[in-house]
N, C-alpha and C positions, 0 to 999 in steps of 0.2 A: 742127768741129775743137775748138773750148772745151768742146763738152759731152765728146768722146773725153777731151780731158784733164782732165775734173774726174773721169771716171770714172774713170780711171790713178790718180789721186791719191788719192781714197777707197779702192780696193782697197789703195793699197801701204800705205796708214795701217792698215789693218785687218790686214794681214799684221803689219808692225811692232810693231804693240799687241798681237795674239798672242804674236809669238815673244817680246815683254817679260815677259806674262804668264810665259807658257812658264816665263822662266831664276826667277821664283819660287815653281815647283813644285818638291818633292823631286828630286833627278836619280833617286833608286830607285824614282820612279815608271815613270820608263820604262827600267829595268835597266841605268841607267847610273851606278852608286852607285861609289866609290871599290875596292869589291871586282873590279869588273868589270878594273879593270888588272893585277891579279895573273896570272902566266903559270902555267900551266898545268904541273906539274913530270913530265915524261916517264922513265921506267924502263925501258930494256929488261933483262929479265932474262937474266945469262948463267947457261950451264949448270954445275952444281956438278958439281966433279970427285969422282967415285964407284969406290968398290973395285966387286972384282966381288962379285956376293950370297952371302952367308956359308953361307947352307943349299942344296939342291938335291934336288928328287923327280922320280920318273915320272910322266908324267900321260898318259891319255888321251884319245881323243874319243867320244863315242856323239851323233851329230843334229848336222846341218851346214847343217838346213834356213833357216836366216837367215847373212847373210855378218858378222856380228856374231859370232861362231865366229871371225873373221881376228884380230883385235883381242883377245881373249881369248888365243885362240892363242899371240900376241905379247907379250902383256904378260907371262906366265907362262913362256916362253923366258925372255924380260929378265932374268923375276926370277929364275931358276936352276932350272924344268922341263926336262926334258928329255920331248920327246913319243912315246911307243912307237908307239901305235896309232890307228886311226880307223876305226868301224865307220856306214855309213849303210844306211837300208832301202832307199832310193833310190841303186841303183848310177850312174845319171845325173848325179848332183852329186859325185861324188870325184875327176871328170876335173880339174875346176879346184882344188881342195882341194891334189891329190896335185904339181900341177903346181906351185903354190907351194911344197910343203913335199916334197919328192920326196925323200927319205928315209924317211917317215912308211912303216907298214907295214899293210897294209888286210887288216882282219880279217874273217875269214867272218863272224862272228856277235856280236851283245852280250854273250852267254856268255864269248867267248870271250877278252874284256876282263876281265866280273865275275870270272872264275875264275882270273886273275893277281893272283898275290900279291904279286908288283912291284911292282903299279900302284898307287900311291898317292891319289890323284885323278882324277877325271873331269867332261871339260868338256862343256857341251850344248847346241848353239840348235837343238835339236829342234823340231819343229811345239808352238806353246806348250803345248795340251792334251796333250801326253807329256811335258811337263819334270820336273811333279813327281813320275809312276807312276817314271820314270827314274832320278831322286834317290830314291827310295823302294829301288830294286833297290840303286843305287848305294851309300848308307848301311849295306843290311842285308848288303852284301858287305863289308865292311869298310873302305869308301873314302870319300872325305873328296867334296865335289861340289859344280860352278863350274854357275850356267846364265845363260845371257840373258834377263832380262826378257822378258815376265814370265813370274816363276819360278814360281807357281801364281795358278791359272785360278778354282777354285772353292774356297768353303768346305768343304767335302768334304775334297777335297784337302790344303787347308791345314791342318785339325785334324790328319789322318794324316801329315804330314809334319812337323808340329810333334811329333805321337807317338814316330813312328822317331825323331827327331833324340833327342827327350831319351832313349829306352832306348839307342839306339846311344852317343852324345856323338860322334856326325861333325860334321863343318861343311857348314852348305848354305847359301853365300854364292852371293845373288842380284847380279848384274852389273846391278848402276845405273850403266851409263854416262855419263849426263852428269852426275856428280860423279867418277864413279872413274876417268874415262878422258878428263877434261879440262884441262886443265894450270889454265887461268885458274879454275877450282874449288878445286884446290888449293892454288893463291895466297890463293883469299877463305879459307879455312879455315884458314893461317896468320895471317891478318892477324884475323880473327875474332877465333881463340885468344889476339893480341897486347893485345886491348883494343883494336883501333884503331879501332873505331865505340861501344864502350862495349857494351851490353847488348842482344842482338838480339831486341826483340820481335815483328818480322814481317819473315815471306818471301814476295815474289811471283816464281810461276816459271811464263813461258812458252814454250811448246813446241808449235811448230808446226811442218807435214813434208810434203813434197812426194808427193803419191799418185802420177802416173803411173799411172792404171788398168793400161794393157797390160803393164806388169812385175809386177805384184803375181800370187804363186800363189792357186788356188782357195780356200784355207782362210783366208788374211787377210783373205777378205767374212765370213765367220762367227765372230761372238761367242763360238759354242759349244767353238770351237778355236782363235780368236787372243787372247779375252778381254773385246774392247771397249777403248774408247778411255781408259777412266778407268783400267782395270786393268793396261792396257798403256804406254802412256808415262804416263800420269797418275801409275805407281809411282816414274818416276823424279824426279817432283815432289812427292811425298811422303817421299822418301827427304831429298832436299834442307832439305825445311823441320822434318825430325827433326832431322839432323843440324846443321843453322847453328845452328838455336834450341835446342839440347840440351838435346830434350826428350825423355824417357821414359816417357811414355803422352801421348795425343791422341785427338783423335774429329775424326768428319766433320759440320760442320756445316749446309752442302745441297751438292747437285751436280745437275747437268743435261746430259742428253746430245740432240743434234741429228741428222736426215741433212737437210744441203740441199742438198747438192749430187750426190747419188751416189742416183737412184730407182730407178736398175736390183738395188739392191742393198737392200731393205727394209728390212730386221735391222741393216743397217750403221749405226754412227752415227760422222760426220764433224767433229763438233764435240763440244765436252766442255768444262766447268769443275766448281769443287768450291773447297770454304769447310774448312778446316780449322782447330783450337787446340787449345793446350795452356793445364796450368792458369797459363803466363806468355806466351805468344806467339798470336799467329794465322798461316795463310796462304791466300794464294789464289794458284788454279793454275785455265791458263787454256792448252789443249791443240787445235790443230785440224791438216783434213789440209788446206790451202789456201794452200800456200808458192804463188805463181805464178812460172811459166816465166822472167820477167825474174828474177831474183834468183840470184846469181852460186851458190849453194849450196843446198841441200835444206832449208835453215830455219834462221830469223833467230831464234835460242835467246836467250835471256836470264834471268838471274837478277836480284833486285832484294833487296839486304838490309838492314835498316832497324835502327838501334843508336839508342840513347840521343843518341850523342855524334858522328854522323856515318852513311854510309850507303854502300853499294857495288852498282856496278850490274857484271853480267858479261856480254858482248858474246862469248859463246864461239864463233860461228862464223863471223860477219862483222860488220862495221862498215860499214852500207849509207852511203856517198858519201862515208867517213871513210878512216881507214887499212883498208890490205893486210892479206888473211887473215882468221886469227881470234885468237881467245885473249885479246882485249882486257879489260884489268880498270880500271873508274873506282872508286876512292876519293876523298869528301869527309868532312874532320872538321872539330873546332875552330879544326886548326890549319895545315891544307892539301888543296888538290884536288894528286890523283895520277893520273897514266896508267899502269897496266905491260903492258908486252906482256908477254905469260905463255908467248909458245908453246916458250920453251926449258925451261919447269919439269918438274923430273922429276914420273913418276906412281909413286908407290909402292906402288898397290893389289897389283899381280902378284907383288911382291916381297914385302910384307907377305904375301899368302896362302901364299905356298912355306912363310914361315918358322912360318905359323902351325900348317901341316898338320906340320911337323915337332917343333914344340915344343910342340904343343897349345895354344894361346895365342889372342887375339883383335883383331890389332893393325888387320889389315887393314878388320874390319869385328865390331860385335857382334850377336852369333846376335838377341838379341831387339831392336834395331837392326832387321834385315833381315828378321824377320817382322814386327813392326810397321810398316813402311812399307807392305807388301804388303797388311796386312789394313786398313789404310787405304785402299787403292787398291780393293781386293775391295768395300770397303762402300759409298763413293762408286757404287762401278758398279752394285750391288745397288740401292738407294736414290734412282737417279736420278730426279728426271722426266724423262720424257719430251715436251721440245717438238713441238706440234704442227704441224710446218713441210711 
């Protein structure tokens, strides 16, 4: 019984003389610094009240092949389109197209769009290897042209479409949707603009996305026709870190493409990153298909932007074991952490393009803007290793 309690006594001595130590270390040693009591300042954004859009054109559809066509579609009603027509090769897919938009008027042929002189514009999530021959038609008809990422495939392609745009002067505004069709993006982009992190010299943006082998069509296994994984979402991570760090020329520093998980599919590559800068910023991007099954959404997207004076992370689709939904935007600066929910902010891309196709103008997006993001994504993919997995 005396040895039990001399051993009780030695341990609680040893505790006590710890935890003395303990209270003469820093508290920011262990993240308990005076900072740490500041509350957390929450924003929910309300929606601004808005006229309706001051311009309005016809627009078209030609290629329905991705349902990223819906959201395109929509955005460009919002903004003061009006849609005449919808032309697919694939009569199978216009059952659900027409069902939603069941006024929409389904044309025998592509012709039969280009050869309206109404038509002002024309949308397209065609199979990606026809998007740019598409906008090539589209241009030299005299029509202004919306597509889905990614809006060209090869360097081929891209030099001829960079050709028609300048003899034409049409607009071929590539759909970078997770900047143009996110609301908590265009939060960061206001606050950017504000000074509220000071000077952005690096973007990190990841992008990851739920495969579901059995829903995927035949052509999304093949590079030759969906693009590849740096060319295809990888553009919308390059779009991103042009536009935060407003830069106007960049290169690709290295990239790397994987399949590890998809052998049935050889050519395929399932993972993908890429090192990008400009002569004042860098980024890395960092893209795979390996969202799993638990995760309440098709992938947990993030942006990450880094200023001088502070830094913003963007949680645009979910908030895994946080808040509801998506949209979520964090700002930290000099002089406060911030939360806003973003999911009431308007998007102004669809509405900027109507006005742009009418006034000739570049509000929504600039021409050398959206081929530069592109031909970053093209070179990345060009240039990758290949790991040996």
């Amino acid at each position: 019984m005396e040895s039990n309690r001399r051993n009780f006594l030695r341990q609680s001595f040893a505790s006590a003389t710890g935890l003395a130590a303990a209270t003469m270390l820093p508290a920011d040693l262990f993240g308990q610094g005076h900072y740490s009591t500041n509350r957390v300042e929450e924003i929910v954004l309300q929606p601004e009240k808005r006229s309706a859009p001051k311009e309005s054109i016809r627009f078209s559809v030609i290629g329905i092949n991705h349902n990223h066509i819906l959201g395109m579609v929509d955005s460009l009603t919002k903004g003061g389109g009006q849609m005449v027509a919808v032309y697919s090769r694939e009569p199978e897919l216009l059952s659900d197209f027409t069902k939603r938009y069941p006024n929409v008027k389904v044309a025998k042929s592509e012709a039969e769009i280009l050869e309206d002189n109404t038509i002002q514009l024309v949308a397209s999530a065609a199979i990606p290897v026809d998007r740019a021959p598409i906008g090539i038609r589209v241009m030299k008809s005299g029509k202004d042209y919306m597509t889905d990422k990614p809006g060209i495939l090869t360097f081929d392609q891209f030099k001829e479409v960079k050709k028609v745009q300048k003899e034409t002067k049409r607009i071929y505004s590539i759909v970078y949707s997770e900047r143009l069709s996110n609301p908590a993006s265009v939060k960061a982009a206001e606050l950017v603009l504000s000074g509220a992190i000071g000077k952005v010299v690096q973007t990190i943006g990841i992008g990851p996305h739920r495969i579901r082998p059995n829903t995927r069509p035949d052509w999304f296994w093949e590079p030759e026709k969906a693009g590849g994984i740096l060319c295809d979402i990888g553009s919308h991570q390059c779009d991103q870190f042009l536009f935060y760090t407003s830069s106007k020329q960049a290169e690709v520093s290295l990239s790397q493409v994987g399949n590890f998980n998809n052998p049935k599919y050889p050519k395929y590559f399932d993972f993908g990153d890429m090192s990008v800068r400009s002569p004042h910023a860098t980024g890395y991007i960092r893209i795979d298909w390996f969202t799993p099954e638990g995760l309440a959404t098709w992938g947990d997207g993030r942006t990450f932007i880094l200023g001088t004076e502070g830094y913003i992370e963007m949680r645009k689709y979910i908030d895994i074991a946080g808040r509801n939904g998506g949209n979520h935007l964090f700002l930290v600066n000099q002089k406060e952490t911030k939360y806003y929910d973003c999911s009431q902010v308007y998007m102004p891309y669809g509405e900027q393009l109507v006005s742009d196709v009418v006034n000739r103008t570049e509000t929504a997006m600039a021409q050398d803007h959206c081929f530069l993001a592109t031909e970053l994504a093209l070179t990345a993919q060009k240039i990758a290793y290949k790991l040996n997995v």
